[in-house]
N, C-alpha and C positions, 0 to 999 in steps of 0.2 A: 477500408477494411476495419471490421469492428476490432478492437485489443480482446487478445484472448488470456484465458486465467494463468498459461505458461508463460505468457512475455512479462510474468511479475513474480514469478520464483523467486526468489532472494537466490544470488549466486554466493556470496560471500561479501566482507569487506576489506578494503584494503586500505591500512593507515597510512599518514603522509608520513613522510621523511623528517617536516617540519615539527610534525608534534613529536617524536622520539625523543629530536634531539632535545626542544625543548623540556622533556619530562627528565632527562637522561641532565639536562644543564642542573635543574631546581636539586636532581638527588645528589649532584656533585657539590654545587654549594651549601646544601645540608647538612652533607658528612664534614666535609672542612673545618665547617662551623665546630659541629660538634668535637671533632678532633681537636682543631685548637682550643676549646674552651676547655675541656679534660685538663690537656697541659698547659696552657698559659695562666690561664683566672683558677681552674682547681687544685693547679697544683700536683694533680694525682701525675704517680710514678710508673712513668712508662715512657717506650720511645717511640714517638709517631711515625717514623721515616719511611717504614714497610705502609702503614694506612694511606700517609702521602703518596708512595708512590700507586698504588690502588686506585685513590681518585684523582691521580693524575691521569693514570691510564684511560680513568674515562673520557677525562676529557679532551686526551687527544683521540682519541675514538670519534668525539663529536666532531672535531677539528676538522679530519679526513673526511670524513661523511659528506659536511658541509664544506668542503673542496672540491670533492668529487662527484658532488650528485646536485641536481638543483633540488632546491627548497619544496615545489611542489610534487618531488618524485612520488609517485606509489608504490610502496614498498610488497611483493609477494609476501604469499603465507610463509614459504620458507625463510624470507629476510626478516620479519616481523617476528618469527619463532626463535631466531639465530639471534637478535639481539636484545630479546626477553631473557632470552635464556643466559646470553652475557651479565647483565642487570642480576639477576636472581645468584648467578655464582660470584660474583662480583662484590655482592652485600655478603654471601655465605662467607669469602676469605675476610672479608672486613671483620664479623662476628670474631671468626675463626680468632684473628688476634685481641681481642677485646672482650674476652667472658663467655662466649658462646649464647647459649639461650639465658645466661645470667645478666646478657647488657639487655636494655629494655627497648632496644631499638630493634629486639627480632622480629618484632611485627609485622615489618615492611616487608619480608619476604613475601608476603600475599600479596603485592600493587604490582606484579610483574600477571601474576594469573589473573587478578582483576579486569587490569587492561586486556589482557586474549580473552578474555572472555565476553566482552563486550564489543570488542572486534574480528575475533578469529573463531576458527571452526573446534568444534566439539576436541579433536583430535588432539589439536594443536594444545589447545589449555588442558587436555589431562597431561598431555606432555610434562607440560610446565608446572602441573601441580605434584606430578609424580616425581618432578626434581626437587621441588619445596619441600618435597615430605623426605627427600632421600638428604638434602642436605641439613633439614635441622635433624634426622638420626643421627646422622652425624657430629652436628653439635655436641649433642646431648652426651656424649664422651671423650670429643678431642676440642681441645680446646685450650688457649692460654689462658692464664687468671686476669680476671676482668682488672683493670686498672684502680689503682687504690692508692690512699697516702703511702708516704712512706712509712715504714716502718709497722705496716699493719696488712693482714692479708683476710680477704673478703670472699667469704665462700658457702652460695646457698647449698640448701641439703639437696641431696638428690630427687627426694620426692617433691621437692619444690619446682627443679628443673625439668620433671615427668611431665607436672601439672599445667610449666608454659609451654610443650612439647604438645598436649593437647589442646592446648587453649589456640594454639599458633595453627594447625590440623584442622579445629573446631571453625576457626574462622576463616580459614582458604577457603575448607569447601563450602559454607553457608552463602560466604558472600560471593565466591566464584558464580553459586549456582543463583542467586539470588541477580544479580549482573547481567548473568546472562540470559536469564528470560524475560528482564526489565527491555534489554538492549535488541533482544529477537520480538516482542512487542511490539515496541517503537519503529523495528525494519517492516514488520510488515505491515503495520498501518501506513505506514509512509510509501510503502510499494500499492497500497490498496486505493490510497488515495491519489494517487498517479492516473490510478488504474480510472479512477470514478472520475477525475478531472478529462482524461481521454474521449470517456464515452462524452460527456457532455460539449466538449470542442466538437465532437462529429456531431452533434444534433444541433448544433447551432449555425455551423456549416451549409447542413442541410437545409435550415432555416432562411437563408440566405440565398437562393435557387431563385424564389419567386424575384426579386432585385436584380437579379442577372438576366431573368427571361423581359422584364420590363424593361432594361436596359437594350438588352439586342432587340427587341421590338424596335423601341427608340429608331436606334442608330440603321435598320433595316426597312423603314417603312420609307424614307426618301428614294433610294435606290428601286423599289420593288415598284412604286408609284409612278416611277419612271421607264420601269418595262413595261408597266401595264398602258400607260401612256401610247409606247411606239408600238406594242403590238394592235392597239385599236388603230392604230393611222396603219399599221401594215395591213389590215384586214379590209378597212374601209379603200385602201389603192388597189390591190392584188385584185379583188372581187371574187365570187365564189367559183368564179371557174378557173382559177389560176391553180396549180398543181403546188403551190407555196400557200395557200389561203388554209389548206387544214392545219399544217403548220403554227402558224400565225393564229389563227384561233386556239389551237392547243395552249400555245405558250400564253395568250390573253385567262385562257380559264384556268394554268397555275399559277398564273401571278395572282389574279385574284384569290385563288383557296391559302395561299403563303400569307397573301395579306388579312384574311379571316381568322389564321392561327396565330397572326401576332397580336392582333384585337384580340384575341379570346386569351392569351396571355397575358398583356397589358389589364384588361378587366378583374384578373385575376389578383394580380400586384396590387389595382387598386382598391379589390375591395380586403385585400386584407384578414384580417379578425373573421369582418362577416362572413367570407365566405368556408375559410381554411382555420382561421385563429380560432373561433369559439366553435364547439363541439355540445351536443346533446350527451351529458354521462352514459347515457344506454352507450350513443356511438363511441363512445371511446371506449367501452368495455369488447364489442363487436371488433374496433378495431384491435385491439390487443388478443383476443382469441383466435382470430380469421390465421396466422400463419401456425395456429396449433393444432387445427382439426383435422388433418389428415394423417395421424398416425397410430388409425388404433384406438383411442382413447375420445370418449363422448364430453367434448368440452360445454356445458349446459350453463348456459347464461339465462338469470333469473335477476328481476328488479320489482324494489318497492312498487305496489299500486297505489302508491299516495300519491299525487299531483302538489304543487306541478315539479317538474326535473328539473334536477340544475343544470344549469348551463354555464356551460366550462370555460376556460380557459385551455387551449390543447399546450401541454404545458410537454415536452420533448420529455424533461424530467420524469413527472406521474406515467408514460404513454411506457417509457422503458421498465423501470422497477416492478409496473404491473403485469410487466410482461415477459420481465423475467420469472416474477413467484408463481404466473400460470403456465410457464415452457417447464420449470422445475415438478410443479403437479404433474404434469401432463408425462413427463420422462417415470416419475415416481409410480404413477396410477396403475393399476391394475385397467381398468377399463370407464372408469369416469370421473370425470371432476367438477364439480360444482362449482360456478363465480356466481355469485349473488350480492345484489349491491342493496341499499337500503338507503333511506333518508327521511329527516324531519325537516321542522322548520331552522334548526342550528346547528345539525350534525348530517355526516355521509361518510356512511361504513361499507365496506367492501369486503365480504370473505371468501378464501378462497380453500377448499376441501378436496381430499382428495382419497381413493380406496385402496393406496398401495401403505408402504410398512409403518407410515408416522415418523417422528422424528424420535432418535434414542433420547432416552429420559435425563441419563448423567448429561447429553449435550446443550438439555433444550433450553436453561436457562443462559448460557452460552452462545446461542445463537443468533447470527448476523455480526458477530466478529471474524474482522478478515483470517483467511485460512483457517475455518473452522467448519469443517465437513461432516454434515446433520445426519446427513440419512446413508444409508450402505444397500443398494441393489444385485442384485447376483447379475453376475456380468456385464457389468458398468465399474469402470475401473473410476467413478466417481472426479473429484475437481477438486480445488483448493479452496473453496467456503467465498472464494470473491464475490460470486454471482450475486448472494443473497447481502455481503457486505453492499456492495452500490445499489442493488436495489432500495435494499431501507435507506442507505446515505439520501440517495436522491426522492425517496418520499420523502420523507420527513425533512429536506429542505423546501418542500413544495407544501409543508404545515401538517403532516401525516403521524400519525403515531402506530408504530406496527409493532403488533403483538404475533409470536409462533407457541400453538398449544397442538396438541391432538386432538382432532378429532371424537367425539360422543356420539356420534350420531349412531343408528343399526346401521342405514346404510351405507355409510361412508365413516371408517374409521380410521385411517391415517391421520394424514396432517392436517393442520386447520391454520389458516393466516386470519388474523383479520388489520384492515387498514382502516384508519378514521382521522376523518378531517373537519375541523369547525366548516359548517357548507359556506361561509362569506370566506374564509381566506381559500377557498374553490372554487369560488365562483369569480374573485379577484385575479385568483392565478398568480396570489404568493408563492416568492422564490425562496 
């Protein structure tokens, strides 16, 4: 069964258990650090005991965790939201005793939205960003005075504190959002190319059919050689008037027709290339239209009259891609579409046109990346942009360069493909 564009939805991600804790270890030995340096090497006036016990608490967090769960668990959206959201309060009371938005470590409040936004769903990071934003208000009027020598006290102005209030605001949601269309990017190329590695496993599959029919040839022609054998001596004893002789004959002239369709299978395997492997470009154009002409739509194949045709390679790759961008004309078209191939002495171009609505303008430089859906039909609830993603994947592995513009033409103003191929890596059947 072919993969369809729904078995590549992105459903969500779900983080390991492993990476928290170790994110959740680096901020514990962070803070320490920086606690003890405060008081041991700066000397500054204040008492760690409450910070200590803070990151203490994270780390017996981790402790447990890593007691109770194995290392590769996957953690739900709810557990990954539940212990972001620890993390983010966690640093807010840390603040809380140490200057508020006046220590320069409030930063960090944004690596808790960062992470869900790179792994979690829309919902989940404004959660978390809604609590960033609710805990440094807070800051910005409750708070202890930031630690300082003795005998001196350290206190920015307020519209200083205003200013890392927005600056801390400015950069959650920049790089939140920034994160997560990097990180939804990456999911979907990496779902498209699953997607594109699939189809080519099936046509390689398929490719592999003729070696199994030359195989049970093989292994079927000692056996069938051997019926056909005993039914000739059963014919030649019974004689024609025996009530068993038609019998006996029958089974004599299906042994033989069985052993004719393993030779003509066997022939097949052997020849190979010649007979299956290399294609006339007309024929492969013929063959990528034939399951599109019945529905409506006048699929019209036209080719250069310059001599002579290349002769191809039938390459699984070029046979799908060209036959996806002419099932997508043909669904788009009002009632024709145009394939027309061309060629010289070093080039073979391919276009393919079509009378239905074109492809939108804001999309068209955008187009052939995964999940990016070109055209919009009335009553066609449309696809996720894959189709046209693996089709160009797999030309342009096969040495293709595809371009999507619209259509100029009077008669045909929709869309317009064109594919082009140096004609030697075509006629090589470069992968």
């Amino acid at each position: 069964m072919e993969p369809t564009e729904l078995q590549y939805r992105r459903s969500g991600q779900n983080l390991r258990l492993e990476t928290m804790v170790r994110i959740r270890w680096m901020a514990v030995i962070g803070q320490s650090i920086a606690v003890l340096f405060a008081w041991l090497v700066l000397k500054l006036d204040f008492s760690p005991f409450l910070c200590l016990v803070l990151i203490a608490g994270s780390a017996l967090l981790n402790v447990v965790l890593r007691f109770n769960y194995p290392a590769s668990q996957r953690l739900t959206g709810r557990a990954s939201l539940a212990l972001l959201g620890y993390d983010i309060l966690q640093l807010a009371f840390l603040l809380y005793l140490t200057g508020g938005l006046q220590n320069p470590f409030a930063i960090l409040l944004v690596v808790p939205v960062v992470i869900s936004a790179t792994t979690q769903s829309v919902l989940h990071t404004v959660f978390l960003g809604a609590l960033v934003v609710a805990s440094t208000t807070l800051l910005v009027f409750f708070y202890r005075p930031i630690p300082w020598f003795a005998g001196e006290v350290f206190e920015l102005p307020l519209v200083y504190i205003a200013g890392m209030w927005i600056a801390i605001i400015s950069s959650l949601t920049f790089t939140a959002i920034y994160a997560f269309r990097v990180a939804d990017e990456a999911r979907k190329l990496a779902d498209a190319l699953t997607a594109t590695e699939l189809v080519l496993q099936r046509e390689q599959y398929l490719s592999t059919l003729d070696g199994l029919a030359a195989a049970a040839a093989h292994e079927l022609g000692t056996p069938l050689a051997t019926i056909a054998l005993v039914s000739k001596e059963m014919t030649r004893e019974l004689g024609k008037k025996s009530p068993l002789y038609d019998d006996a004959a029958l089974l004599r002239s299906q042994a033989e027709r069985c052993r004719e369709i393993l030779q003509t299978l066997t022939s097949l395997s052997q020849e190979g290339d010649a007979h299956i492997g290399r294609m006339r470009f007309s024929s492969i154009m013929e063959e990528v239209a034939a399951p599109h002409r019945n529905f409506g739509v006048d699929v019209a194949i036209s080719v250069s009259p310059e001599k002579p045709e290349p002769d191809c390679i039938r390459n699984p790759g070029i046979l799908y891609g060209l036959g996806n961008l002419v099932e997508n004309a043909v669904d788009f078209a009002e009632s024709r579409v145009a394939f027309q191939a061309n060629w010289d002495h070093d080039r073979v171009w391919v276009t393919i046109e079509d009378d239905g609505p074109g492809f939108q303008i804001e999309l068209l430089k955008r187009i052939g990346e995964p999940f990016i859906t070109s055209r919009a039909k009335a009553g066609s609830g449309g696809g996720l942009g894959l189709g046209l993603f693996i089709a160009k994947t797999l030309l342009e592995r096969s040495g293709a360069k595809v371009a999507f513009a619209n259509a100029l033409r009077d008669d045909l103003s929709g869309a317009a493909i064109r594919v082009e191929w140096p004609r030697e890596s075509l006629e090589l059947g470069a992968n």
